[in-house]
RODO-2510 file (C-alpha; in nm, 4 decimals, decimal comma):
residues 144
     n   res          X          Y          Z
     1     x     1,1420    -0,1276    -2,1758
     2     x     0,9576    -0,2207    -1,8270
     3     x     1,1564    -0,4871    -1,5865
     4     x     0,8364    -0,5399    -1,3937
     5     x     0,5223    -0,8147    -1,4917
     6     x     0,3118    -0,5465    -1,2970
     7     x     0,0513    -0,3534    -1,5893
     8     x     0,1543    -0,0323    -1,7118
     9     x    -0,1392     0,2833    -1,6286
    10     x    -0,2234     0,5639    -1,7534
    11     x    -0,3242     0,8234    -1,5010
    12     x    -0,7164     0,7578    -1,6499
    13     x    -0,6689     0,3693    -1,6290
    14     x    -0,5644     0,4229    -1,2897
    15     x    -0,8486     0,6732    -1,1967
    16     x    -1,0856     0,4296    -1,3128
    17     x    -0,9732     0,1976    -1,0641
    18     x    -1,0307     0,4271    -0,7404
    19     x    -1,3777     0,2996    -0,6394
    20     x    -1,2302    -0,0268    -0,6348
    21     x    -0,9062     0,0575    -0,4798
    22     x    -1,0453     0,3135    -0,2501
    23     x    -1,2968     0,0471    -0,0907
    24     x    -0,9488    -0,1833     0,0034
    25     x    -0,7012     0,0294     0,0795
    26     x    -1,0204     0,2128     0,3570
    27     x    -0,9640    -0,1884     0,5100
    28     x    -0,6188    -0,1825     0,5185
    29     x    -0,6273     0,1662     0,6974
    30     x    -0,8662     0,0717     0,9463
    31     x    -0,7281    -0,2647     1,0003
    32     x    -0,3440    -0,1493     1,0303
    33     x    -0,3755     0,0523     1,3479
    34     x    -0,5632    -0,2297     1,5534
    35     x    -0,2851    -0,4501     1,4057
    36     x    -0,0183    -0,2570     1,5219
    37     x    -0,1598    -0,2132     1,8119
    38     x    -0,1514    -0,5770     1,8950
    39     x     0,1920    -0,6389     1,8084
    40     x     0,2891    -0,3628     2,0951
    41     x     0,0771    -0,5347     2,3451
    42     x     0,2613    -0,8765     2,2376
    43     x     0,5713    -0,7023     2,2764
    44     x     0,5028    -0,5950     2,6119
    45     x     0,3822    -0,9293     2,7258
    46     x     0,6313    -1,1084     2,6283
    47     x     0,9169    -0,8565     2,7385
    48     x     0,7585    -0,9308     3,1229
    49     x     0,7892    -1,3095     3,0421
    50     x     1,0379    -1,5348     3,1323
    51     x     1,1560    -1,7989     2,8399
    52     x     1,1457    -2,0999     3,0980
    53     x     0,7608    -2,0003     3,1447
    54     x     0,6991    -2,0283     2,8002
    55     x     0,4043    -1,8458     2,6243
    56     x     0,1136    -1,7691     2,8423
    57     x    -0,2199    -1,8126     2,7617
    58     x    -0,2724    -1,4008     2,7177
    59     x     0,0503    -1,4057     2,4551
    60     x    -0,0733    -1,7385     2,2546
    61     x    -0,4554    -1,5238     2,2294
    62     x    -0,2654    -1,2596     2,1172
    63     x    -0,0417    -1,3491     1,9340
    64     x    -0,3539    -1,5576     1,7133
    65     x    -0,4878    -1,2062     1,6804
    66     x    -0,1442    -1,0509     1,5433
    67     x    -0,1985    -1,3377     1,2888
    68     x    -0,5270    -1,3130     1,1936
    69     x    -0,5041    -0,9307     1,1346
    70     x    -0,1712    -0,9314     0,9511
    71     x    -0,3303    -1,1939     0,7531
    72     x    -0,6511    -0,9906     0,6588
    73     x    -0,4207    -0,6782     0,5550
    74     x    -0,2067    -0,9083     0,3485
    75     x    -0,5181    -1,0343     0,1752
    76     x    -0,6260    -0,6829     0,0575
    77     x    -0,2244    -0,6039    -0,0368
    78     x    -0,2723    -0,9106    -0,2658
    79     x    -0,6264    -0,7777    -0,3955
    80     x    -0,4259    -0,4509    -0,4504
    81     x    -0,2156    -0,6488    -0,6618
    82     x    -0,4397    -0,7942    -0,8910
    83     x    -0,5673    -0,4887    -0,9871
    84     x    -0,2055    -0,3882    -1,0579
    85     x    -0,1349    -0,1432    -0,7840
    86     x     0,0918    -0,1366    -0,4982
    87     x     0,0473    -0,1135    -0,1837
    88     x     0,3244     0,1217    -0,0265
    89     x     0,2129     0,2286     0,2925
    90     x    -0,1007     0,0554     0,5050
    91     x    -0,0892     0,3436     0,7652
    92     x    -0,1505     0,6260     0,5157
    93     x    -0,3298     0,4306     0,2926
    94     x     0,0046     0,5373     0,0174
    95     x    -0,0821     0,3447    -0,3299
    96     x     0,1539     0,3431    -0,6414
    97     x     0,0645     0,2563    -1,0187
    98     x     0,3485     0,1871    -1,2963
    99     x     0,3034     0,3992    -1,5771
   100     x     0,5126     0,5440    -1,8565
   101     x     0,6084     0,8777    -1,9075
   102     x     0,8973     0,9668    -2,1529
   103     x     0,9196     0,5934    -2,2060
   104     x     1,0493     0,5315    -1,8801
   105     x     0,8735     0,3798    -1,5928
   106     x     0,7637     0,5890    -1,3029
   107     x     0,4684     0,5747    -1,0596
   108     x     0,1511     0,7301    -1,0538
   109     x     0,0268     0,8003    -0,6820
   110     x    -0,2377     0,8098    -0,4816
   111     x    -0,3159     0,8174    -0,1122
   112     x    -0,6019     0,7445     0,1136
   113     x    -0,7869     0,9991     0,1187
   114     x    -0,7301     1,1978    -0,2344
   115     x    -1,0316     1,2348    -0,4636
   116     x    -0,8036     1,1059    -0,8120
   117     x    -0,4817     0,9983    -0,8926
   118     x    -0,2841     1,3394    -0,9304
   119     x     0,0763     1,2988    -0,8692
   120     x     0,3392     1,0993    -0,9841
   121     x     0,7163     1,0176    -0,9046
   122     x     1,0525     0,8978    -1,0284
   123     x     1,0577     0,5204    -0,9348
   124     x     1,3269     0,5670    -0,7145
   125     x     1,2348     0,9093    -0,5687
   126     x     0,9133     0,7567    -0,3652
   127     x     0,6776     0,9969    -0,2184
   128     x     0,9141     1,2619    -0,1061
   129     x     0,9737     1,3328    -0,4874
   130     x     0,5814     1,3151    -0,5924
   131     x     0,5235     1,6000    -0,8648
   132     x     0,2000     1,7066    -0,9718
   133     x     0,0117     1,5833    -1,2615
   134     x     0,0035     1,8442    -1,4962
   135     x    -0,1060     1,8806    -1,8715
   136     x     0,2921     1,8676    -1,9679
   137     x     0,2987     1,5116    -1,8272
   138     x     0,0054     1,3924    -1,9708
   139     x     0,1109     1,4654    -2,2878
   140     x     0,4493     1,2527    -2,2277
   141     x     0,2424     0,9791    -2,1219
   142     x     0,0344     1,0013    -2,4103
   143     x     0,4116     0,9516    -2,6364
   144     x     0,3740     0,6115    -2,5903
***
């Protein structure tokens, strides 16, 4: 019925995870802006280089720090993961569960910021198409 390996939620399995999930995805938020950040200043750097100067000192020390934060963020993503939730967005923090409603998959989402899990969306439709959780779909999750 599911073509993903990733666990299937209910919107209380998923609720149960928030302390966890809330702790990384607060990393990932205040990590991605610094991150960012850096890449512009790279960007700039290296668009007032010349190629036959190669990398300057300034680009190689920031460039390292491009690395080391994108590597940090990844590292929570992947923590994410194990848990069994996707990351969607690190700006906003945007976090998506598989669950089942109807017996088809569709995600149940949450976002930095939100006190439970409390909306949900087609798999396709992604967070423009995020419909409330209401007693309706709970009891078409609870088909299953």
């Amino acid at each position: 019925m599911t073509t993903t390996n990733a666990p299937v939620f209910t919107v209380a399995m998923a609720n149960r995870t928030l302390p966890l999930v809330r702790r990384i995805v607060a990393d990932i938020v205040q990590e991605y802006p610094r991150w960012r950040d850096l890449v512009a200043r790279y960007e700039l750097l290296a668009a007032g280089a010349r190629p036959e100067w190669g990398e300057s000192l300034d680009m190689q020390r920031v460039q390292r720090d491009v690395e080391s934060f994108a590597g940090r963020i990844e590292s929570y993503r992947r923590e994410l993961e194990q848990i069994g939730c996707h990351l969607k967005d690190a700006e906003t923090g945007l976090v998506d569960f598989h669950g089942l409603y109807e017996g088809r998959l569709v995600c149940l989402c949450w976002r930095h910021g939100e006190e439970q899990v409390a909306c949900w969306h087609e798999m396709d439709a992604g967070f423009a198409g995020r419909q409330p959780v209401t007693p309706e779909f709970l009891a078409g999750m609870a088909d299953e």
